[in-house]
C-alpha positions as CSV (number, residue, x, y, z in Angstrom):
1,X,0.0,0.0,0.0
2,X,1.3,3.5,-0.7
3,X,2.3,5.2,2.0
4,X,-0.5,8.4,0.5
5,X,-2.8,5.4,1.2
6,X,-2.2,4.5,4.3
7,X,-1.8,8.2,5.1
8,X,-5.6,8.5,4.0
9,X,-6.6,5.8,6.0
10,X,-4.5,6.7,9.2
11,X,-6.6,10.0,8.6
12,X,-9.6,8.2,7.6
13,X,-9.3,6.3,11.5
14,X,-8.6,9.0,13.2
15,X,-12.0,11.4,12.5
16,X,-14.2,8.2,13.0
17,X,-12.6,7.8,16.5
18,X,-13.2,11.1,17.4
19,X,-16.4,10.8,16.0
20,X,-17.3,8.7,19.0
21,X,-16.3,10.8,21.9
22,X,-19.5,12.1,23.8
23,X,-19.9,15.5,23.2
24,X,-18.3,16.5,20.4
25,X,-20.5,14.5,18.2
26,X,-21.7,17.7,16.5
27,X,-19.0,19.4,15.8
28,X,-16.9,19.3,12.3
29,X,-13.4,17.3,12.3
30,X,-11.6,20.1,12.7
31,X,-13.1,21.3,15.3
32,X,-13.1,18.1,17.2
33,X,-9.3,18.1,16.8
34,X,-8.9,21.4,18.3
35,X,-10.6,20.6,21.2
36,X,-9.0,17.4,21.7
37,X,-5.8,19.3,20.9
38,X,-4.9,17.0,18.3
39,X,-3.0,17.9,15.0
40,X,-3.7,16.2,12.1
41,X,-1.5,13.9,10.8
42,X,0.0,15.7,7.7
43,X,0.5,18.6,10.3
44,X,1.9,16.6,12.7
45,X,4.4,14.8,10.2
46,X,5.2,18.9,9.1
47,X,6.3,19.6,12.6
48,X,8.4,16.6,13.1
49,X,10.2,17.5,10.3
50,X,10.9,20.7,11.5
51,X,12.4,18.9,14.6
52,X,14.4,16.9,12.7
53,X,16.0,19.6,10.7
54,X,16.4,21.8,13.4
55,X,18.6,19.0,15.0
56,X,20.6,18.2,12.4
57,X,21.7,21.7,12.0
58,X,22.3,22.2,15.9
59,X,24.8,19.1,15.5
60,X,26.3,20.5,12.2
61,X,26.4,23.7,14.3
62,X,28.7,22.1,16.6
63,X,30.9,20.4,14.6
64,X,31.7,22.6,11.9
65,X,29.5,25.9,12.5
66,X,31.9,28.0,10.6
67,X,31.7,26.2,7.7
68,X,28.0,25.2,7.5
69,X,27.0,28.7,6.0
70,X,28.9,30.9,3.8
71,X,28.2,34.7,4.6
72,X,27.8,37.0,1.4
73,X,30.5,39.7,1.2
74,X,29.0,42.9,0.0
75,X,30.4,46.2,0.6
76,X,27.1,48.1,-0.8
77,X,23.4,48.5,1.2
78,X,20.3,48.7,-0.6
79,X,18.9,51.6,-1.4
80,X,15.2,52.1,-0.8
């Protein structure tokens, strides 16, 4: 199965459960994941990512921070 797939059904799974939680029967799927404080999963795999990147840089950071960007010489400022 492709992972878009099982992405749908993972998504798929996760509104019918909330679905069933007393209370919140009326509200849209969105709104039942704010109140639950719930991401969905595509947002949730976004911020994971985010950590992920940000930790690999911290380590590069360490071990060769100089090196990991190149600052731009430029002599001149914009003028606006």
């Amino acid at each position: 199965m492709p992972f878009s797939d099982r992405l749908d059904l993972l998504e798929w799974i996760q509104k019918r459960t909330t679905e069933t939680i007393r209370g919140l029967e009326h509200f849209f799927c969105e709104e039942r994941l704010r109140e639950l404080e719930f991401f969905r999963l595509e947002e949730r795999r976004f911020r994971e990512d985010l950590i992920v990147a940000f930790q690999y840089l911290k380590v590069a950071h360490k071990k060769n921070g100089d090196k990991l960007f190149s600052r731009a010489s430029c002599n001149s400022t914009r003028s606006n």
